[in-house]
C-alpha positions as CSV (number, residue, x, y, z in Angstrom):
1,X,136.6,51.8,76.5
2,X,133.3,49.7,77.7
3,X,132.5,51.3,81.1
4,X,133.3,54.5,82.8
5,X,132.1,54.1,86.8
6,X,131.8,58.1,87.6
7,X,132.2,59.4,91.4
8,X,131.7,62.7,92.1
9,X,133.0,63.7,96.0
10,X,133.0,66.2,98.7
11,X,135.3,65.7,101.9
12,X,134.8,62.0,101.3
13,X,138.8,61.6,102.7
14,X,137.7,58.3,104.7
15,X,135.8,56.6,102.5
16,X,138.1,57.0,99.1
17,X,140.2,53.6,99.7
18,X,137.2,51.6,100.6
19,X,135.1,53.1,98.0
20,X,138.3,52.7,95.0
21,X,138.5,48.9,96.4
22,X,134.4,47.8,96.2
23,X,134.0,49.2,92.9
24,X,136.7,47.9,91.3
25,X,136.2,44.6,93.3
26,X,132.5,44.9,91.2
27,X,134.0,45.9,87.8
28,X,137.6,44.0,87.5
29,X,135.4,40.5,87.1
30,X,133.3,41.9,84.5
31,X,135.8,41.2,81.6
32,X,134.8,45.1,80.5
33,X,137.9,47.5,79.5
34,X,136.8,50.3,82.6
35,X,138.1,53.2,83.9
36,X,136.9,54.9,87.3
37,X,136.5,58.9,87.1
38,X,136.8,60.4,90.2
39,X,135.6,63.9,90.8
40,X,136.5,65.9,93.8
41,X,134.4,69.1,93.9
42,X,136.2,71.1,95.7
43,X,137.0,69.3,99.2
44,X,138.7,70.9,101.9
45,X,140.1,68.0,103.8
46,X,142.7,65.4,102.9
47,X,140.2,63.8,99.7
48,X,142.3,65.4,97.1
49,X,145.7,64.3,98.8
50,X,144.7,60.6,99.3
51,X,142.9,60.5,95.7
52,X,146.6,61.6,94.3
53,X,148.2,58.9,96.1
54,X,146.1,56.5,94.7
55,X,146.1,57.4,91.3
56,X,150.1,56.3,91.4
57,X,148.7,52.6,92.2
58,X,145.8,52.4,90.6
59,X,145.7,52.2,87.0
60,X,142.0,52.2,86.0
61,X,141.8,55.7,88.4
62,X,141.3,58.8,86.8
63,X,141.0,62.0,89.2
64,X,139.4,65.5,88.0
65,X,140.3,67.9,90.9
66,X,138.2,71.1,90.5
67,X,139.4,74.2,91.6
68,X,136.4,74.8,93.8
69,X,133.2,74.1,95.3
70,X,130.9,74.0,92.6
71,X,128.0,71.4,93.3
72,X,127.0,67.8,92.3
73,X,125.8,68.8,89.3
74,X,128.8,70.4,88.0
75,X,130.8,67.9,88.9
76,X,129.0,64.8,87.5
77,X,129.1,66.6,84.5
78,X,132.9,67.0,84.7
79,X,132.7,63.4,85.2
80,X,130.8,62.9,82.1
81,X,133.2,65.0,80.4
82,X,136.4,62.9,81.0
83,X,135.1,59.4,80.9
84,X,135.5,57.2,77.8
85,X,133.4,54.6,78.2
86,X,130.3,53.1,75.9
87,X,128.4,52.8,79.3
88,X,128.6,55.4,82.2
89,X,127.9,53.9,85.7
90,X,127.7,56.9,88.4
91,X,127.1,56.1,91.9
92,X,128.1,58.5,95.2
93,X,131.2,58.9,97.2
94,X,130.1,57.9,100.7
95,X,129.7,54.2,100.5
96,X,125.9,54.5,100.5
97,X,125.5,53.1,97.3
98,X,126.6,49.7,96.7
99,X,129.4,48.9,93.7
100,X,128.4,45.7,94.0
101,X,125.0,46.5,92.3
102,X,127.0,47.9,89.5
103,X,126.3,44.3,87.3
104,X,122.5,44.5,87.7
105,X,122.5,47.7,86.2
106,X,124.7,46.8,83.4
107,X,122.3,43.4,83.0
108,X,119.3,45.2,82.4
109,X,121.2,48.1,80.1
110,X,121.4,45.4,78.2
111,X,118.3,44.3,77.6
112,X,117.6,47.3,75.6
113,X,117.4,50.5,77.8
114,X,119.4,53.7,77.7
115,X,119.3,54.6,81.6
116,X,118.6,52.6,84.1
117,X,118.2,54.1,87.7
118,X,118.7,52.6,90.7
119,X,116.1,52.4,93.6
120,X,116.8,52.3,97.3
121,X,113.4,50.0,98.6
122,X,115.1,49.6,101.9
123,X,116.9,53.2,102.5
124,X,119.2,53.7,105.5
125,X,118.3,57.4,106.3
126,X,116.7,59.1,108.9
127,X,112.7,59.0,108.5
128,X,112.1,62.6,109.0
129,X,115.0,64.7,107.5
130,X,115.8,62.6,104.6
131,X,113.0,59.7,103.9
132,X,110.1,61.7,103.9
133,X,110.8,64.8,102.0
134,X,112.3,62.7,99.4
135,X,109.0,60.6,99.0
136,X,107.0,63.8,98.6
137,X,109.7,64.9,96.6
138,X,109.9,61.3,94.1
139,X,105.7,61.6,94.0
140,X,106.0,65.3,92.9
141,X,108.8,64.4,90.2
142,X,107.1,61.7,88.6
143,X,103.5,63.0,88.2
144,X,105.3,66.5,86.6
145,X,107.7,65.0,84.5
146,X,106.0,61.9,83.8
147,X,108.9,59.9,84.1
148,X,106.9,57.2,87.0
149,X,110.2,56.2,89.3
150,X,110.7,55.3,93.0
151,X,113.5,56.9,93.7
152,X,114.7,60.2,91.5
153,X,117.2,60.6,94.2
154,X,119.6,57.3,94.0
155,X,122.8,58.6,92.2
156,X,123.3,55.2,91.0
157,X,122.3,54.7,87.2
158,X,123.9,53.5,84.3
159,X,123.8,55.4,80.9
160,X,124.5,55.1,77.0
161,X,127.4,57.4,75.8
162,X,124.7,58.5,73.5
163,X,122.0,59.7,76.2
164,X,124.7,61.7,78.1
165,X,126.0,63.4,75.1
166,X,122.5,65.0,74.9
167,X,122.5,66.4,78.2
168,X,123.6,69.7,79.3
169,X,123.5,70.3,82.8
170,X,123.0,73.2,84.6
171,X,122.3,74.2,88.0
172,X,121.5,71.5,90.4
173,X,119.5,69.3,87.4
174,X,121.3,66.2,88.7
175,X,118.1,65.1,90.1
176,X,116.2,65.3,87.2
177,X,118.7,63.3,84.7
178,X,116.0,60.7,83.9
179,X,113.5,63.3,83.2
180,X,116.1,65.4,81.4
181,X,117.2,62.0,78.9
182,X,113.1,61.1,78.3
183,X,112.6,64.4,77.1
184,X,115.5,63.5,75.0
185,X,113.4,59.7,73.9
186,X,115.6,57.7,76.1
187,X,114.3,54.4,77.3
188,X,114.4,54.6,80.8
189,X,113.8,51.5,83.4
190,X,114.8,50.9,87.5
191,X,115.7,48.1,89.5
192,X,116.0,47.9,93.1
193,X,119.6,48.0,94.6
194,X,120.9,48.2,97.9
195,X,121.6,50.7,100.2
196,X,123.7,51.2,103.0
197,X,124.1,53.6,106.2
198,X,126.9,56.2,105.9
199,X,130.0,55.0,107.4
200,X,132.3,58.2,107.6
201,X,131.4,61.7,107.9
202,X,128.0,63.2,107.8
203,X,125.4,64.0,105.1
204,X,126.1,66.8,103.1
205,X,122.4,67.3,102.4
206,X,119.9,69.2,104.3
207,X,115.7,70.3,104.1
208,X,117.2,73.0,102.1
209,X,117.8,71.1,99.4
210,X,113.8,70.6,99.2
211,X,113.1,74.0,97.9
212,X,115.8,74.2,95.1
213,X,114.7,70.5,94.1
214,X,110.8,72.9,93.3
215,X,112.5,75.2,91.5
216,X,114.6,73.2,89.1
217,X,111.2,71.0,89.0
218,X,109.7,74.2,87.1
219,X,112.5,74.0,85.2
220,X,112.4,70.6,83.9
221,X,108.6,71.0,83.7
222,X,108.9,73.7,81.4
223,X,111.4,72.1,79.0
224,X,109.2,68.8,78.7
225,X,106.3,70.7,77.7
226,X,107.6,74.1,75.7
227,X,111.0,73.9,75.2
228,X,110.6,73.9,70.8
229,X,107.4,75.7,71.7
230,X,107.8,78.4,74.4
231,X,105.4,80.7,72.5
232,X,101.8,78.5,73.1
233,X,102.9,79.2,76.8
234,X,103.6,82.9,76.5
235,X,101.8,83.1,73.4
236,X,98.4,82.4,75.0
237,X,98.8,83.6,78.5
238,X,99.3,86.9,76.7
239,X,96.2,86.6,74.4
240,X,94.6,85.4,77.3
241,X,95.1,88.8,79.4
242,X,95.0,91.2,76.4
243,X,91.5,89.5,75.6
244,X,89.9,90.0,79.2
245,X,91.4,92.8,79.3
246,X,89.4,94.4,76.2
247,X,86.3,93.1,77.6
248,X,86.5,94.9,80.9
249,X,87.4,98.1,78.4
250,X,84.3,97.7,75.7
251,X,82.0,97.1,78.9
252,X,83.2,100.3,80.6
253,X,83.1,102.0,77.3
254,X,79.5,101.2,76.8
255,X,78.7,102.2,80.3
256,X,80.2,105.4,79.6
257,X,78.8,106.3,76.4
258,X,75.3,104.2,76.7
259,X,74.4,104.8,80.7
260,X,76.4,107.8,80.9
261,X,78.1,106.6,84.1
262,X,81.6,107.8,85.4
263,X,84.5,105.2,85.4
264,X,87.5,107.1,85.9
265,X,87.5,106.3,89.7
266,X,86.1,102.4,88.9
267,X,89.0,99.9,89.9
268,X,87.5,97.9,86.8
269,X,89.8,100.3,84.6
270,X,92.9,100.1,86.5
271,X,92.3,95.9,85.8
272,X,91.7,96.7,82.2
273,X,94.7,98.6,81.6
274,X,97.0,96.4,83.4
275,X,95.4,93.0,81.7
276,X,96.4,94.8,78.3
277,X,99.4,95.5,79.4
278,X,100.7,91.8,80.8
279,X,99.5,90.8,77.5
280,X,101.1,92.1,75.3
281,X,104.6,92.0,77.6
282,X,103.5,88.0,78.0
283,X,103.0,88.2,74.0
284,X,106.9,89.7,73.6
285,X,108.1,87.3,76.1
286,X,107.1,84.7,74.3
287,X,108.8,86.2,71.1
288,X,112.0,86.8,72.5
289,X,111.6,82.8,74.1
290,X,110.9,81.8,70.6
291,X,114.5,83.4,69.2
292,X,116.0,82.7,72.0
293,X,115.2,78.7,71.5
294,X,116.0,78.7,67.9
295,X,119.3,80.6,68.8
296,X,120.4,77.5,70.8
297,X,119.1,74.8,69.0
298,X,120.9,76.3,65.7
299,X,124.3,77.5,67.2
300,X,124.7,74.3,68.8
301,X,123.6,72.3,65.5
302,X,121.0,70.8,67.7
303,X,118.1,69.0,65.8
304,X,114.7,69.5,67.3
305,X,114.4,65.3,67.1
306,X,116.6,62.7,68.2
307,X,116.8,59.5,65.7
308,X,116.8,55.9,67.5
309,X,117.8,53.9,64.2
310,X,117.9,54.4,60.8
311,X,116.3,51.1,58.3
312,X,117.0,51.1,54.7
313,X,115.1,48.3,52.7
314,X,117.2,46.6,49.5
315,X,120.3,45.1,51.9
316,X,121.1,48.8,53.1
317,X,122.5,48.7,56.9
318,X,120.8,49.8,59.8
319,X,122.4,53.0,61.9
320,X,122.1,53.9,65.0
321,X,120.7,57.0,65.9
C-alpha cells in the first residue's frame, strides 16, 4: 500500500459523503495504491450509520468505529494503527481542509522530508475565538519546541510510515506531532494549503482547548530537552536547594555559636530546613525519573538514537534507518 489518507470524526453525519467523494476525487488520479481510514470517535448522531453504508460501495473505505468518545488524539492514533500505507495523509472531518491539497503535500514528501504540515495563510475562522489564540498558541509552540511552523494547528500533514511508528501518543499530543517526530530526527517542512469555512455543523473546539494545549506544551518541552536525561533536571534543582539550603544552616550555625544569638524563632531556619528537604526529594525524583526512563526505553526495545541510513564502503548497500 502507497498512501493511507487518515480521517478522524465526531458527529461529522453531513459532511461524510462530500468529504469520501473530494478525497478520493484527489487521490484516485494519483496512480498510488490508497486506502482512506476513517475514524469515528465516538459520534452520537447518524456518522457511524452513513459511514457503514458507505463502506458497502466504497472499496478504498476503511471504517474504525470506537466504542466511545475518546478524543482526537486517540483516534488519529487508531488511524495510524489500521492504515497500511508507505505515506500517511491525515486531514479533518469537516470539509475545512482541502483534499485537493493532498498532491502538494505528497510533492514536497518527496523531495526528501518525513512530515510535511500544512499551513492555513488565509484561515476561515472567527478572529477572536479561533484566529487569535491559535497565533499566540503557534508563537508559543515554536519558540518551546523549536520546531519554527505557522500553523501547529492544521491537521493536514503527510508522514513516512517510519516517523509514525515512532510516535506514541498520549493525551491530547495531536498538536504537537511535529514537535513529537523532530525529537524523533524527522525532517520536517510546511507548505501553505487552503482552507475553507465549515459547511455543516459547528466547531467542536472551544477557548478551553487553550489551557490543555499549555499543559501538554510542558509535556513536550520536557521530553525535547530530558527525556534520556530527566536527572540534570531533577538532579540539579535538587542540589540546587540542598545547597542554599546548607548555607542558610552554616550561617545560622555560626550566628549561634560565634554571636551567641537565638535562631529558634528566625524564619531563616524554617527556609533552611525545607530547602534541604526539596532537595533531596527533587534529588529522589530524579532517581526514580531516571529508572523510570530506562524502564521504557528497554521494555519497549527502544534505542535511545534513531538511524537515518546506514553506508558501507567496498560495494556494501545502503539501508535505511
Amino acid at each position: 500500500m502507497d498512501l493511507s489518507v487518515v480521517v478522524p470524526l465526531y458527529n461529522e453525519e453531513e459532511s461524510v459523503p462530500l468529504l469520501v467523494e473530494q478525497v478520493l476525487k484527489a487521490v484516485r488520479p494519483l496512480g498510488l495504491a490508497h486506502e482512506l481510514v476513517v475514524v469515528d470517535d465516538g459520534s452520537t448522531d447518524g456518522t457511524a450509520a452513513v459511514l457503514s453504508r458507505l463502506s458497502e460501495v466504497v472499496p478504498e473505505l476503511v471504517v474504525v468505529l470506537l466504542r466511545r468518545n475518546y478524543g482526537q488524539t486517540a483516534a488519529m492514533a487508531a488511524g495510524f494503527d489500521a492504515s497500511r500505507g508507505a505515506v500517511i495523509v491525515t486531514l479533518d472531518g469537516d470539509l475545512q481542509n482541502d483534499p485537493a491539497d493532498i498532491p502538494v503535500l505528497l510533492e514536497r514528501l518527496d523531495q526528501g522530508y518525513d512530515l510535511v504540515s500544512g499551513w492555513r495563510h488565509q484561515r476561515q475562522d472567527h478572529a477572536l475565538w479561533r484566529l487569535l489564540p491559535s497565533r499566540l498558541a503557534n508563537r508559543l509552540i515554536a519558540r518551546v519546541t523549536g520546531v519554527r511552523l505557522h500553523d501547529y494547528g492544521c491537521s493536514l500533514k503527510a508522514y513516512r510510515r517510519e516517523v509514525v511508528d515512532d510516535l506514541n501518543l498520549y493525551g491530547e499530543l495531536h498538536r504537537f506531532l511535529p514537535a513529537l517526530a523532530f525529537i524523533e530526527g524527522a525532517r520536517i517542512s510546511e507548505v501553505q494549503v487552503n482552507h475553507h469555512a465549515r459547511r455543516f455543523g459547528r466547531s467542536k473546539y472551544g477557548l478551553d482547548r487553550t489551557f490543555r494545549v499549555l499543559m501538554d506544551l510542558l509535556t513536550v518541552w520536557f521530553m525535547k530537552r530530558f527525556l534520556t536525561r530527566p536527572m540534570h533536571v531533577f538532579g540539579f534543582g535538587g542540589l540546587a536547594a540542598m545547597l542554599l539550603g546548607l548555607l542558610f544552616t552554616a550561617a545560622l550555625v555560626v550566628e549561634k555559636l560565634v554571636l551567641g544569638a537565638e535562631i529558634g524563632d528566625r524564619p531563616l531556619l524554617l527556609v533552611a530546613l525545607i530547602s534541604v528537604l526539596a532537595g533531596v526529594q527533587l534529588f529522589c525524583f530524579g532517581l526514580l525519573a531516571e529508572v523510570q526512563m530506562r524502564t521504557y526505553h528497554e521494555s519497549q526495545g527502544r534505542p535511545i538514537y534513531r538511524v537515518r541510513a546506514t553506508l558501507r564502503g567496498s560495494g556494501g548497500a545502503g539501508s535505511a534507518g
